[in-house]
N, C-alpha and C positions, 0 to 999 in steps of 0.2 A: 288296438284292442286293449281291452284294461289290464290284462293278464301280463303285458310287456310293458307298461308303463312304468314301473321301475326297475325294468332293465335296461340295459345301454347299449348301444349299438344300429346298426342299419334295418330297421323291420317295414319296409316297404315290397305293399303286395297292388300293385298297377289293376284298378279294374276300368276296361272299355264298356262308355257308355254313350250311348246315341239318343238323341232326344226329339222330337216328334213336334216341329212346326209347323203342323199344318194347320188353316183353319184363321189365321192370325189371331193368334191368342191374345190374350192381355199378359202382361209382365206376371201376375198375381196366378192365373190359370197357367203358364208355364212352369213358374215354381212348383206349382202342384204335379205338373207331370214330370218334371226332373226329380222332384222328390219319390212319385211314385219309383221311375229307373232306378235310381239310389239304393232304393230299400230293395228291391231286387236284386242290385247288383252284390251289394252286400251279404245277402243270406247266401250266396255264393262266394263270398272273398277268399273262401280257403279251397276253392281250387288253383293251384299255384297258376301263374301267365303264360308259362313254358310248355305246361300243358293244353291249354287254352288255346293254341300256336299251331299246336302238333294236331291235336285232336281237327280242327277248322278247316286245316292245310289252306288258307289263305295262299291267293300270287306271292312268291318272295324277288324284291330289288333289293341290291345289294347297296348299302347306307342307308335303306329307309324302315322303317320300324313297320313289320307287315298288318295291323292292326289300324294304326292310328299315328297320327304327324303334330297332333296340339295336344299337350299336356296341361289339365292345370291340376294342383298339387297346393294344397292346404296341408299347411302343416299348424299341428294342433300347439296348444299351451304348452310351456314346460309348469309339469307340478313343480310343486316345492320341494327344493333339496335340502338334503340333511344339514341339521346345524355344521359349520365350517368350511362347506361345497358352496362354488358357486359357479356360473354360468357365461361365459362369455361369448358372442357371436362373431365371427370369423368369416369375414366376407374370401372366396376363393375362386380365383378367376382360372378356369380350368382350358382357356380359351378354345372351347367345343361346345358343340352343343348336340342332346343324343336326340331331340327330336327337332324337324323342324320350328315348331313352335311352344314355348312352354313360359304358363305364366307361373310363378308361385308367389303364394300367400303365407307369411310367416302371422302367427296369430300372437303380440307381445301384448305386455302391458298396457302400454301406450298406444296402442293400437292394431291395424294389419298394416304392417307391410307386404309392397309388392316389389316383384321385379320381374323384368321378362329376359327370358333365355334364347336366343337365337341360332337360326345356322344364317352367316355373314353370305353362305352362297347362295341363297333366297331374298335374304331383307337387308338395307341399310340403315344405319342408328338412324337415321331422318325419317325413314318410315315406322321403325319404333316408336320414337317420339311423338310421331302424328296418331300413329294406333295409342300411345297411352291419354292424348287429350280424348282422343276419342272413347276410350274407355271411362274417365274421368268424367265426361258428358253423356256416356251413357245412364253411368250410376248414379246420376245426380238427378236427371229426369226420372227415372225409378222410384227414388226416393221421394220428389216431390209429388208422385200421381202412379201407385204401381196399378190403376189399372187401365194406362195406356194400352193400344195395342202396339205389338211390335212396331208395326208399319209406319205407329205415329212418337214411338222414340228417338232423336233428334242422336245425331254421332257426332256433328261437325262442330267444329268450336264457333263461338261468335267470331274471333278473325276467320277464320275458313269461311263460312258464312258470308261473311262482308266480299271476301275475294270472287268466291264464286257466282252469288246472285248479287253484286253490285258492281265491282270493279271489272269481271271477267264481261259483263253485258254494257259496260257501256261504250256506245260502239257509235254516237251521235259522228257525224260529219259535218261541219259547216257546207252549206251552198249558197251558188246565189239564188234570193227569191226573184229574181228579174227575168230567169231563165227556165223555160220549156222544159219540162221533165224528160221529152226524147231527147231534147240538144245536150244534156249532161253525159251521153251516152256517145256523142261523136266525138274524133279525136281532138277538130278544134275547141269544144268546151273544153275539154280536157286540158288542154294545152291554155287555156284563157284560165280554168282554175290553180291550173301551180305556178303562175304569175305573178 
């Protein structure tokens, strides 16, 4: 909020937002209904989470966040700091992670940074790695045509791609053409083909 922007310290207030894929939208009519959520979720941001919790009385497990398990989390620009401040980023491996899933977006200079946050007793870094090509081929087809539908947004990288619908299907056998399509089925073709 603008009013804490230059203040320092921890001002994160968590809002749960669920978004409405029905229909298979286009990329472009989604945005529009995540944006409509947004602005709703927001003109309520200052009901604190803890309330939001109590109030619901959601099922509670114990190590799972009773609300929601993906996090993504944009964190905004830093303004400009006063002449002789300056800023340095501090990567910190806190090795946990509080929801199952959480992406965040650091919004610098030079661009967004990402990085995803995990619980290791759900995902391995190789599934990480396969979820960020796939993220990375999502946003790219996005950007080339956002008014794909979902349905026809592509996830798989070109090697995925290649593994799946070409290597994983080819499945040719040599035979002989000399011989009768029953006789391939008895044990002696059998036994004549690994010969």
């Amino acid at each position: 909020q603008p009013e804490v922007q230059r203040l320092m310290g921890v001002f994160i207030n968590t809002l749960v937002m669920r978004t409405n894929l029905s229909g298979n939208p286009t990329f472009r009519e989604l945005l529009g209904r995540v944006r409509e959520v947004t602005i709703e979720a927001t003109a309520h941001q200052d009901i604190p989470f803890e309330y939001l919790v109590k109030e619901l009385q959601p099922n509670r497990e114990m190590g799972q966040n009773p609300l929601f398990q993906v996090l993504l989390m944009l964190e905004p620009a830093v303004s400009a700091l006063p002449s002789g401040w300056t800023l340095t980023h501090m990567e910190v491996d806190t090795e946990t992670s509080k929801f199952d899933l959480s992406l965040i977006l650091e919004d610098r200079p030079e661009g967004l940074l990402a990085h995803f946050e995990y619980s290791t007793d759900l995902f391995d870094a190789a599934t990480i790695e396969r979820m960020v090509g796939h993220w990375q081929t999502l946003l790219e087809g996005i950007a080339a045509n956002p008014e794909q539908r979902l349905s026809e947004l592509l996830l798989l990288t070109e090697a995925e791609r290649q593994q799946v619908l070409v290597e994983w299907n080819a499945t040719q056998t040599p035979y002989p053409n000399d011989l009768c399509v029953c006789l391939l089925y008895t044990s002696d073709a059998a036994d004549d083909l690994t010969r």
